[in-house]
Each structure stands twice: as structure tokens, then as C-alpha cells.
Backbone atoms as SQL, in Angstrom:
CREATE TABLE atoms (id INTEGER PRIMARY KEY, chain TEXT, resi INTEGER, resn TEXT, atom TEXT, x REAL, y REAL, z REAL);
INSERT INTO atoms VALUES
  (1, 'A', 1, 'UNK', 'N', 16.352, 4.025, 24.907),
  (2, 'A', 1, 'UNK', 'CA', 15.630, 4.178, 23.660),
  (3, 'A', 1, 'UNK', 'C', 15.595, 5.661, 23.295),
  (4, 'A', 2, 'UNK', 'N', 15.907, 6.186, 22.203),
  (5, 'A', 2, 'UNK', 'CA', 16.029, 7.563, 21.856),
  (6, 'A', 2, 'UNK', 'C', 14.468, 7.600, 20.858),
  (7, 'A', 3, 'UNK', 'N', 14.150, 8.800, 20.897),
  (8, 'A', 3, 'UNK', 'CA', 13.246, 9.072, 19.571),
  (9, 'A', 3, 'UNK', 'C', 13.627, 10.117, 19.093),
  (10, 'A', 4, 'UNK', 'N', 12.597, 10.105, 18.084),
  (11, 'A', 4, 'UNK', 'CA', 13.078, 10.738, 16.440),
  (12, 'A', 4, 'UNK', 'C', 12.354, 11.971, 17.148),
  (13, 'A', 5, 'UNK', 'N', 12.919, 13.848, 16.321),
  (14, 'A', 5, 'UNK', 'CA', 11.895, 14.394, 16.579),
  (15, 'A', 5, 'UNK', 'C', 11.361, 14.449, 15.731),
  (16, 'A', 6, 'UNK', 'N', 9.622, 15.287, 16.003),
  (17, 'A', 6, 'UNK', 'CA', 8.928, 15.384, 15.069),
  (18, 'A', 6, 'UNK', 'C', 8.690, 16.484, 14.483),
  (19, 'A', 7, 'UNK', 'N', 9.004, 16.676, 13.306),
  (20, 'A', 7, 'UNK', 'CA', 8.658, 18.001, 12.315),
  (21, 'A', 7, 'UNK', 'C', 7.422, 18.325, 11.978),
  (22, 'A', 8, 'UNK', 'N', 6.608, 19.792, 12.284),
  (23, 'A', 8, 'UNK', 'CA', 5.402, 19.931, 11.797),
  (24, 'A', 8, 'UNK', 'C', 5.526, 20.316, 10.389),
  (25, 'A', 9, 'UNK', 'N', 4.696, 19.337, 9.365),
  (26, 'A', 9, 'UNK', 'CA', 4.905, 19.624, 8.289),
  (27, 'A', 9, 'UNK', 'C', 3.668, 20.146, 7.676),
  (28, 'A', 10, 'UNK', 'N', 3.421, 20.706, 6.351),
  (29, 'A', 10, 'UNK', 'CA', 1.808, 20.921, 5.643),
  (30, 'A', 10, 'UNK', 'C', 2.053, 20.292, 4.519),
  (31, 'A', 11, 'UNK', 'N', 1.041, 19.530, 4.018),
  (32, 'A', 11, 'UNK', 'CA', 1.184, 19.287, 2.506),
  (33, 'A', 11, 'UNK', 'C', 0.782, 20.037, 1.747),
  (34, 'A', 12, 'UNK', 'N', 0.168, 19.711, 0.220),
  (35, 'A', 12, 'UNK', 'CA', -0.112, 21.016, -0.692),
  (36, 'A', 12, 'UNK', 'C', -1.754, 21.065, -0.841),
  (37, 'A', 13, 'UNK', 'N', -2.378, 20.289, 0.150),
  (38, 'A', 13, 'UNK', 'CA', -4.150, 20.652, 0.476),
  (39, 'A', 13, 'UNK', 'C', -3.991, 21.451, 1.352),
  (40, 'A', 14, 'UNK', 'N', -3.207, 21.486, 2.455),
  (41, 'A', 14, 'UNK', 'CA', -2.821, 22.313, 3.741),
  (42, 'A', 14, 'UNK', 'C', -3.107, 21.499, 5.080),
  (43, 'A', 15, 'UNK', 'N', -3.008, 20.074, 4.611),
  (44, 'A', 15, 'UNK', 'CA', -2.991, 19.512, 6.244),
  (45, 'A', 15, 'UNK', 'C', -1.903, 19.437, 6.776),
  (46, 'A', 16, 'UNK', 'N', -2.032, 20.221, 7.922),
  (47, 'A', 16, 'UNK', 'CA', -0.829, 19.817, 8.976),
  (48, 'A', 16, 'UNK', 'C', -0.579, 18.821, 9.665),
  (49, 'A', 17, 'UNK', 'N', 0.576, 18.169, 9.990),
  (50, 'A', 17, 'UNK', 'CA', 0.824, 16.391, 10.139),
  (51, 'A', 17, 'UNK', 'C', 2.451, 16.410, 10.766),
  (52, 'A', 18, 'UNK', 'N', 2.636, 15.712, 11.417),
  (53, 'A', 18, 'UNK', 'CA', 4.088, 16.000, 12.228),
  (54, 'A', 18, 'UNK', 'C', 4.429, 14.208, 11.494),
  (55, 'A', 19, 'UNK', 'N', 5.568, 14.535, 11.411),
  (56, 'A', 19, 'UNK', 'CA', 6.793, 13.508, 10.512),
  (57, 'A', 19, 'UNK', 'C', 7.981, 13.103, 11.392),
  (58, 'A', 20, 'UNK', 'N', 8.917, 12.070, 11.970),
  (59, 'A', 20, 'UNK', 'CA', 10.207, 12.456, 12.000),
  (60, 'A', 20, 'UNK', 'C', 10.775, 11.510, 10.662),
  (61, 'A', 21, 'UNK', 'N', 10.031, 10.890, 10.073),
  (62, 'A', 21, 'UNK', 'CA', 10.901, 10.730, 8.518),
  (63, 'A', 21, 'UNK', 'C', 11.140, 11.564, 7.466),
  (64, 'A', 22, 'UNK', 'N', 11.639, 11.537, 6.339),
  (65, 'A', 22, 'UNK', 'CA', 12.212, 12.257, 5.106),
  (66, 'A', 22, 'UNK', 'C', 10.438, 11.993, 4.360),
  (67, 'A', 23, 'UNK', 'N', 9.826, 10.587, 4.747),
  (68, 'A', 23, 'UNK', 'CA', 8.911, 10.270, 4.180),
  (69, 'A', 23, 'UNK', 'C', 7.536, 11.847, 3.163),
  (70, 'A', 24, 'UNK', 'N', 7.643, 11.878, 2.327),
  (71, 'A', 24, 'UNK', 'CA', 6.458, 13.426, 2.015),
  (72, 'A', 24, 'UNK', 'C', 4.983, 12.919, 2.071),
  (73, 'A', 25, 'UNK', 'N', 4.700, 11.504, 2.519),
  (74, 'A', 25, 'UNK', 'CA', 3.526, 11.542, 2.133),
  (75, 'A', 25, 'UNK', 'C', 2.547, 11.715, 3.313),
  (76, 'A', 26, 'UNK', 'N', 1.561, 12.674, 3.486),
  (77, 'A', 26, 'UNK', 'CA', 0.560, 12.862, 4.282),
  (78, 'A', 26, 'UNK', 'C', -0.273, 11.903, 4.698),
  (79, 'A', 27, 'UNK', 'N', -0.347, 11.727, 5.767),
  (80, 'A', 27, 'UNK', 'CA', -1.437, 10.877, 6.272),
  (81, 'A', 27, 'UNK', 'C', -2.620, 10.962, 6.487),
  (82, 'A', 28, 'UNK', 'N', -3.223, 12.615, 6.205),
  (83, 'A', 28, 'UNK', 'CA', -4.791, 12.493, 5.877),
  (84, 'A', 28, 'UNK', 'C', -5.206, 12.689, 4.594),
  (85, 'A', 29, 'UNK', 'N', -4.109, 13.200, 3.745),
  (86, 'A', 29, 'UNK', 'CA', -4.474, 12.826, 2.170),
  (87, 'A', 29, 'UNK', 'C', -4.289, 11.621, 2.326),
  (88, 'A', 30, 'UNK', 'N', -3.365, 10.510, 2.597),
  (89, 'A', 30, 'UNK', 'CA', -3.621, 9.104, 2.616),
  (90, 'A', 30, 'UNK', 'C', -4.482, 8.819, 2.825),
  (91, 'A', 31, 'UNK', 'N', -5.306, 8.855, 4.276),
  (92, 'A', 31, 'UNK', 'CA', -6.644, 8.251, 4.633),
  (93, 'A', 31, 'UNK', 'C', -7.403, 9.031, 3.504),
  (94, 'A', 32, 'UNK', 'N', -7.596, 9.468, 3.231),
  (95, 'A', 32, 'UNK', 'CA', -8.983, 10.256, 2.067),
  (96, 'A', 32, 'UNK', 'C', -8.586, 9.110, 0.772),
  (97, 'A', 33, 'UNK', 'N', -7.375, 8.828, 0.421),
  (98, 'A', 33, 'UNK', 'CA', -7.541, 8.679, -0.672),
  (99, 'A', 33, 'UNK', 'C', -7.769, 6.824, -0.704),
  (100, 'A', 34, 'UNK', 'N', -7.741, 6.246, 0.446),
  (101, 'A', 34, 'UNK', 'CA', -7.998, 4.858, 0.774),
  (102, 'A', 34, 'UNK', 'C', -9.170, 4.735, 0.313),
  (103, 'A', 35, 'UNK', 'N', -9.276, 3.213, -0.574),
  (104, 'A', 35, 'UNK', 'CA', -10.579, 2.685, -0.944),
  (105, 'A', 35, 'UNK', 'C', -11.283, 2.833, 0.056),
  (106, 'A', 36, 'UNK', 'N', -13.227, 2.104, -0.164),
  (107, 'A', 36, 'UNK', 'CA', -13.397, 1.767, 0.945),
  (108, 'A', 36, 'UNK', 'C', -14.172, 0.610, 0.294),
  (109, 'A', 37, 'UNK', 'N', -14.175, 0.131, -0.651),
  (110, 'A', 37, 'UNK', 'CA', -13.825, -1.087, -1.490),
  (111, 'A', 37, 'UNK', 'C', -12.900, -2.091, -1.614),
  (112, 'A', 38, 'UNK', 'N', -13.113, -3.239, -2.390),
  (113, 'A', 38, 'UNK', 'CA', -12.545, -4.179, -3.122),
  (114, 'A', 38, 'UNK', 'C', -10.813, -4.307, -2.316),
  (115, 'A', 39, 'UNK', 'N', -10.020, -5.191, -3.094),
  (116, 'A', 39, 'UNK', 'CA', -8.576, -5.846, -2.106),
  (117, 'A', 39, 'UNK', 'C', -7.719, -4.482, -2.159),
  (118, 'A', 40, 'UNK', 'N', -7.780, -3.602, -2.567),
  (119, 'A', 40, 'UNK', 'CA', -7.081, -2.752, -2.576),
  (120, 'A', 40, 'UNK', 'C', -7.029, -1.820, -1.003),
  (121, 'A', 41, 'UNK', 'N', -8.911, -2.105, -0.386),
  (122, 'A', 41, 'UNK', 'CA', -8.768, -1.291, 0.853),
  (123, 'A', 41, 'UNK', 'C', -8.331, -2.237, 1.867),
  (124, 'A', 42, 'UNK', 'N', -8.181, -3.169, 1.932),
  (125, 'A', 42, 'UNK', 'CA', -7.947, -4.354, 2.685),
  (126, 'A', 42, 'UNK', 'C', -6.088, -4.357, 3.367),
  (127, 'A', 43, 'UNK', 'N', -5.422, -3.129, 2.497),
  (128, 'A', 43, 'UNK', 'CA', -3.804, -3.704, 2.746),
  (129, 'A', 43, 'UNK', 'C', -3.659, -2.041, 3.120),
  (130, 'A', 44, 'UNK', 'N', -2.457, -2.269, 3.869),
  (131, 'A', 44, 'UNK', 'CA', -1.862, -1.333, 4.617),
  (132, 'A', 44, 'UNK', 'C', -1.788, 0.175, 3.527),
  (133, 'A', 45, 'UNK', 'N', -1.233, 1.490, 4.223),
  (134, 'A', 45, 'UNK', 'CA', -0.814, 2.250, 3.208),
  (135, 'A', 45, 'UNK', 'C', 0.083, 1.839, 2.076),
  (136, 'A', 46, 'UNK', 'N', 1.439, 1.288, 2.993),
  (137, 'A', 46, 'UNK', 'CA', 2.744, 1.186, 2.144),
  (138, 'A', 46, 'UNK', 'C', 2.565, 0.435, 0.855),
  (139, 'A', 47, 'UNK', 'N', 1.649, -1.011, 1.741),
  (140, 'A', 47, 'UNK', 'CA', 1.340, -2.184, 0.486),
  (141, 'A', 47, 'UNK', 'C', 0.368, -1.605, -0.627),
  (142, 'A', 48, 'UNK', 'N', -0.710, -0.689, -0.477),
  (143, 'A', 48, 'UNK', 'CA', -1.244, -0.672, -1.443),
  (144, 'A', 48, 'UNK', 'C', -0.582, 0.951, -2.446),
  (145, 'A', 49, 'UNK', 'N', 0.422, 1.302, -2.307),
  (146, 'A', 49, 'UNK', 'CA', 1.123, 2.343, -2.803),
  (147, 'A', 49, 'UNK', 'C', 1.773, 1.585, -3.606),
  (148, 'A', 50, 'UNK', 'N', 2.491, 0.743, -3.109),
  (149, 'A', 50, 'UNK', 'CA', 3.084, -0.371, -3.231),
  (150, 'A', 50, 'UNK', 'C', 2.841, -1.057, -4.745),
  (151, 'A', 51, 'UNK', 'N', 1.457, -1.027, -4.495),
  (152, 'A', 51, 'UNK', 'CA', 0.960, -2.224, -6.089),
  (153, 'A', 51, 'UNK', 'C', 0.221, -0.767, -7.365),
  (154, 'A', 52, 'UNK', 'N', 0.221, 0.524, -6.226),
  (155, 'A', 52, 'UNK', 'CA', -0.150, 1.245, -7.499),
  (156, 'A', 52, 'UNK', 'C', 0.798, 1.819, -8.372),
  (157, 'A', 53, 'UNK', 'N', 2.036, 2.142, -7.083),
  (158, 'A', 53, 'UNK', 'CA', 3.094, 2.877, -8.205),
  (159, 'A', 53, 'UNK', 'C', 3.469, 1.358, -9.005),
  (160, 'A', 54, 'UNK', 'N', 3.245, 0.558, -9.515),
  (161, 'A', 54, 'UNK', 'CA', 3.508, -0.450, -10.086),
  (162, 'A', 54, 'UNK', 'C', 2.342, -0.870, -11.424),
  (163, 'A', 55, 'UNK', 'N', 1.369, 0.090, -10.823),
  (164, 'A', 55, 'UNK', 'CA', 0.366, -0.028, -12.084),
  (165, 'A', 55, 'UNK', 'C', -0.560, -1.372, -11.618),
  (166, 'A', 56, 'UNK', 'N', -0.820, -1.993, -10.590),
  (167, 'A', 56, 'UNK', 'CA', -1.164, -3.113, -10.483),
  (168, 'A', 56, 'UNK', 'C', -2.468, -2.821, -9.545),
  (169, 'A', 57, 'UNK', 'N', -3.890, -2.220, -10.461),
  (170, 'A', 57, 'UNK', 'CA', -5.091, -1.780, -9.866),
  (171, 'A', 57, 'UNK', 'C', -6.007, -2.695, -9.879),
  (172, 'A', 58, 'UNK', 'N', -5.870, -4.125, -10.709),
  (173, 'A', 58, 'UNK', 'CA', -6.963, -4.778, -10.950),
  (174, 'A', 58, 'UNK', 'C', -6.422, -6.252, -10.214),
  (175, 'A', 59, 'UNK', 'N', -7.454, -7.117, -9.909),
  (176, 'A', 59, 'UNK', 'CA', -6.665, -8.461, -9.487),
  (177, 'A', 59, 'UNK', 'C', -6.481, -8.985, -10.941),
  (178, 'A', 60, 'UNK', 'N', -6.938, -8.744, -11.982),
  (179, 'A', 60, 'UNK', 'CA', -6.483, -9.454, -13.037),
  (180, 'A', 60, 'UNK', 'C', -5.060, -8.896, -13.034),
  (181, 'A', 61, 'UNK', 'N', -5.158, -7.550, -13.128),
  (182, 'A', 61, 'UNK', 'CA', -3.011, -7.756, -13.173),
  (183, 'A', 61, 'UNK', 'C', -2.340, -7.765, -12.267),
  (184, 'A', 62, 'UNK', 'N', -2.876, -8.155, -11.356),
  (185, 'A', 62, 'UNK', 'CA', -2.334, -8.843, -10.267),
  (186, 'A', 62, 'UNK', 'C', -1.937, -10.334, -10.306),
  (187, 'A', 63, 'UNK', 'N', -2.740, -10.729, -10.809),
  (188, 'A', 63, 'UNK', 'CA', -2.264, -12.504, -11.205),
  (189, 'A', 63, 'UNK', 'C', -1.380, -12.223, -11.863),
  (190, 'A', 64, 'UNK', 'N', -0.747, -11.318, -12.686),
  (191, 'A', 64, 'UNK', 'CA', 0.332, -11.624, -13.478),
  (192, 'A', 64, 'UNK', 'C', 1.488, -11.866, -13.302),
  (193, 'A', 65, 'UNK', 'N', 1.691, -11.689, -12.090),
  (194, 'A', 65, 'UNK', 'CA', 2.882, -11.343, -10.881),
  (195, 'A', 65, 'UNK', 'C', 2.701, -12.720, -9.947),
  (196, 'A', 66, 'UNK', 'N', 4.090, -13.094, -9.497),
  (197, 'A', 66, 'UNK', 'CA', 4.405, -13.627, -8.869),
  (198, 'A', 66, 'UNK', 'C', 4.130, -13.429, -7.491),
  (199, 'A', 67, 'UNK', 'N', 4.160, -14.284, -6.163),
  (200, 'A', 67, 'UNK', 'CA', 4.386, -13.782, -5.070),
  (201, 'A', 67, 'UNK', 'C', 5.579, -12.914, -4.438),
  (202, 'A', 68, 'UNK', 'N', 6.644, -13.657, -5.222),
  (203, 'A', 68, 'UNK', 'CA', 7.997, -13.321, -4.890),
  (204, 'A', 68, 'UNK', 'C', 8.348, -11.765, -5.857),
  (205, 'A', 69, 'UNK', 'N', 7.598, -12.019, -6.995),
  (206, 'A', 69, 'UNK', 'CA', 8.198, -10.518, -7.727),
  (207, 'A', 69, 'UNK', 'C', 6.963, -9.445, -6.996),
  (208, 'A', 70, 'UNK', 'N', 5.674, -9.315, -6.040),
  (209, 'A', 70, 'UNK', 'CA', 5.398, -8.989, -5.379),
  (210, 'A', 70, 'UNK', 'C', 6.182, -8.412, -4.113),
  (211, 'A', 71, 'UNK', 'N', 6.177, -9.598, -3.647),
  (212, 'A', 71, 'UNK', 'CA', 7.407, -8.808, -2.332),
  (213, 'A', 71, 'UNK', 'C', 8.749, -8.111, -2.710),
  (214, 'A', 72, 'UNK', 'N', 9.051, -8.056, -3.778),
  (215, 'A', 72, 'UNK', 'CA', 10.076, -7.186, -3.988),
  (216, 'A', 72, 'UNK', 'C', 9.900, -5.741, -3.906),
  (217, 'A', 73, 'UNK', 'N', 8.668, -5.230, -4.241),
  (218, 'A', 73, 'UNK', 'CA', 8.172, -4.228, -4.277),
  (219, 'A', 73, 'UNK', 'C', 8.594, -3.516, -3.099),
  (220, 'A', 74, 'UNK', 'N', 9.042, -2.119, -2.883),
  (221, 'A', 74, 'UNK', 'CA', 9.007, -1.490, -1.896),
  (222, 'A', 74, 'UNK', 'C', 7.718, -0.440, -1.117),
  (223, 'A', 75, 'UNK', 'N', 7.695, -1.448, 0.276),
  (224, 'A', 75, 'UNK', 'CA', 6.538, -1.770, 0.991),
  (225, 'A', 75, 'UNK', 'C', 5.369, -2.476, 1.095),
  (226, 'A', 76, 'UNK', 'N', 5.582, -3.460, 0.055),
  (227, 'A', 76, 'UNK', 'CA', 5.241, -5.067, 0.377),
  (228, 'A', 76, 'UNK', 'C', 5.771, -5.912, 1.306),
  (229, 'A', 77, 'UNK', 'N', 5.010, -6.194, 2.011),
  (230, 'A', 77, 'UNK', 'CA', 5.846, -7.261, 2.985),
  (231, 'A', 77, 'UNK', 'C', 4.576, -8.426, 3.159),
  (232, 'A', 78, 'UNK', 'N', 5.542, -9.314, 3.953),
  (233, 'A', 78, 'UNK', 'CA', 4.842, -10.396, 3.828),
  (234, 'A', 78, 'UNK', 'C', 2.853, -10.474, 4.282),
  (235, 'A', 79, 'UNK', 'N', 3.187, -9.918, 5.505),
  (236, 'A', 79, 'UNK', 'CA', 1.458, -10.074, 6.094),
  (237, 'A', 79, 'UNK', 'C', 0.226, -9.746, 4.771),
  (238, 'A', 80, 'UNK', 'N', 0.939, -8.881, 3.801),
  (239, 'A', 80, 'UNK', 'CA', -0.271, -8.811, 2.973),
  (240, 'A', 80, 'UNK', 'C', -0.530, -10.062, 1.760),
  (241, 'A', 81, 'UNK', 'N', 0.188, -10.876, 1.833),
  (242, 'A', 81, 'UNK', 'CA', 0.168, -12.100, 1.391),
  (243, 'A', 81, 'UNK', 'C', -1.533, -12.548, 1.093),
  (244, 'A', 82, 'UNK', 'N', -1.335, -12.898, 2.190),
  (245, 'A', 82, 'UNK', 'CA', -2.739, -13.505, 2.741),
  (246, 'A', 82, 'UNK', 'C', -3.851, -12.677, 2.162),
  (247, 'A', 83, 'UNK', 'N', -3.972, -11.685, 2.509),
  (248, 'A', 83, 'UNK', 'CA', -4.862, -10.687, 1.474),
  (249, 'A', 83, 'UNK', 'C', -5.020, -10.970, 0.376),
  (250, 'A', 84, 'UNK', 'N', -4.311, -11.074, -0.703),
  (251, 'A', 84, 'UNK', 'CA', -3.832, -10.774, -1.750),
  (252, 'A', 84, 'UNK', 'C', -4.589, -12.222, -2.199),
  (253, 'A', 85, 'UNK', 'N', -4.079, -12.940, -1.601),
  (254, 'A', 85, 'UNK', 'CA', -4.131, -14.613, -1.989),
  (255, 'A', 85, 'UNK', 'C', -5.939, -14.415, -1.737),
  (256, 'A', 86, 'UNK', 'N', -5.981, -14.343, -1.012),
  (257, 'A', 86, 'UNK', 'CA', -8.008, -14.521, -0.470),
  (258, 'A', 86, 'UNK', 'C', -8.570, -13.523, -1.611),
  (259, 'A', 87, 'UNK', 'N', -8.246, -12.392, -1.966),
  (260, 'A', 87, 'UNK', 'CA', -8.607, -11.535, -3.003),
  (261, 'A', 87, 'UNK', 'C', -8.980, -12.547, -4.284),
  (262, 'A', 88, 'UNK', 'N', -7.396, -12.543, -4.630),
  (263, 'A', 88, 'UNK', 'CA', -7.486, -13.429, -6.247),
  (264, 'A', 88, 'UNK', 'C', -8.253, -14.962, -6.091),
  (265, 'A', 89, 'UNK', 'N', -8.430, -15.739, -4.976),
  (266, 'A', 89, 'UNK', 'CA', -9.528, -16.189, -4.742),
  (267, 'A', 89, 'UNK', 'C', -10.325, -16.298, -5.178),
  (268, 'A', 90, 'UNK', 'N', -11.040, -15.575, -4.102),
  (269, 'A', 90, 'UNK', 'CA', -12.268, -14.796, -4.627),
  (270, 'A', 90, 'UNK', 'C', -12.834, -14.555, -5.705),
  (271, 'A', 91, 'UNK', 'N', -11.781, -14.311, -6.681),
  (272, 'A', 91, 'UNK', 'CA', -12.135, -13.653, -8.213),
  (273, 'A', 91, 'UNK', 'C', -11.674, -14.695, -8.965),
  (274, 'A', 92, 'UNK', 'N', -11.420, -15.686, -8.513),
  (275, 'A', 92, 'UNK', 'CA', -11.164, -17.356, -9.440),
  (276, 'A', 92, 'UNK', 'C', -9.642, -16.791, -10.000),
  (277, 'A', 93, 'UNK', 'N', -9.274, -16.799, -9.663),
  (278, 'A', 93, 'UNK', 'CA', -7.679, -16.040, -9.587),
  (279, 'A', 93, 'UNK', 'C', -6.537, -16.666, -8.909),
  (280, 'A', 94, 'UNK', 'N', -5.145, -16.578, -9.211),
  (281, 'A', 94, 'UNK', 'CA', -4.429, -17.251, -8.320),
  (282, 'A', 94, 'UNK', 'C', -2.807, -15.967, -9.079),
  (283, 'A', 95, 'UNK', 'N', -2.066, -15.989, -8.134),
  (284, 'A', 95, 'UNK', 'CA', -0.796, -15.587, -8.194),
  (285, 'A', 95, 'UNK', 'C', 0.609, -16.094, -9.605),
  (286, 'A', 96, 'UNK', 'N', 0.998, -15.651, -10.256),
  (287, 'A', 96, 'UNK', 'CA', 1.493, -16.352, -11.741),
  (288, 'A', 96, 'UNK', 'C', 2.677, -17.669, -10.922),
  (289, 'A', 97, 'UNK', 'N', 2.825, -18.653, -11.082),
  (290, 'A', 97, 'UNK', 'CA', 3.587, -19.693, -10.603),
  (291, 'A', 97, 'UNK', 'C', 5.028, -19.107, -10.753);
């Protein structure tokens, strides 16, 4: 098994954070900027980046979407399904057929 190395990187608040991906995004500006609310805090980083660069902040426009045009999204994957589904639930909501 080989590993990646890790690069010490800073972002532009100045946290320092070691990477071995191309990835730029910080992981304690991430954690800061995580709900601590509603279905949005409920899903991983990727997934909920996922539904914002997409514009998709509310479960109402979230129903508008499919499951399947969901997972297309890059860093949607399946496990947040279930989330998603119990969310719109919740809010008398369901996924667009």
C-alpha cells in the first residue's frame, strides 16, 4: 500500500491543514461553515457542497429534483439518500418522480 504525501497548505483565513489532494478546500473553514441545523447539517461535506453549488438550500427546491438527477451531482453519493428522503419527509415533501 503506498500513500499520498502530505502538503502543508494555508488557506486565505490562515488555517494551516495538510492535503495530499489538488482538492483547495479547507477543512476548518469547512467545519465553521457547517450548519448546526436543519437537513443540510445532517450530510457529509462533499454532499452538502454538493446541493449548494447547485443552488439547492431549501427542501422545497429540493423536491424539485429527482433522486437520480441528485446523484449525478458531484459528491453525492448514495448513503445520503436516506437523509434527504427523511428530511423531505418531514416537511410533507417527497423527491420529483
Amino acid at each position: 500500500m503506498t500513500t499520498s504525501k502530505k502538503n502543508l497548505r494555508t488557506c486565505e483565513k490562515g488555517h494551516k491543514y495538510y492535503k495530499s489532494s489538488e482538492c483547495p478546500t479547507c477543512p476548518v473553514c469547512e467545519q465553521e461553515r457547517k450548519p448546526d441545523t436543519g437537513y443540510l447539517s445532517l450530510l457529509s461535506a462533499p454532499a452538502r457542497r454538493a446541493l449548494e453549488n447547485n443552488g439547492i438550500t431549501s427542501l422545497h427546491r429540493l423536491s424539485t429534483y429527482s433522486e437520480k438527477e441528485i446523484l449525478k451531482f458531484h459528491g453525492m453519493g448514495p448513503a445520503s439518500l436516506p437523509k434527504l428522503r427523511d428530511a423531505l419527509e418531514a416537511g410533507g415533501l417527497s423527491f420529483k418522480d
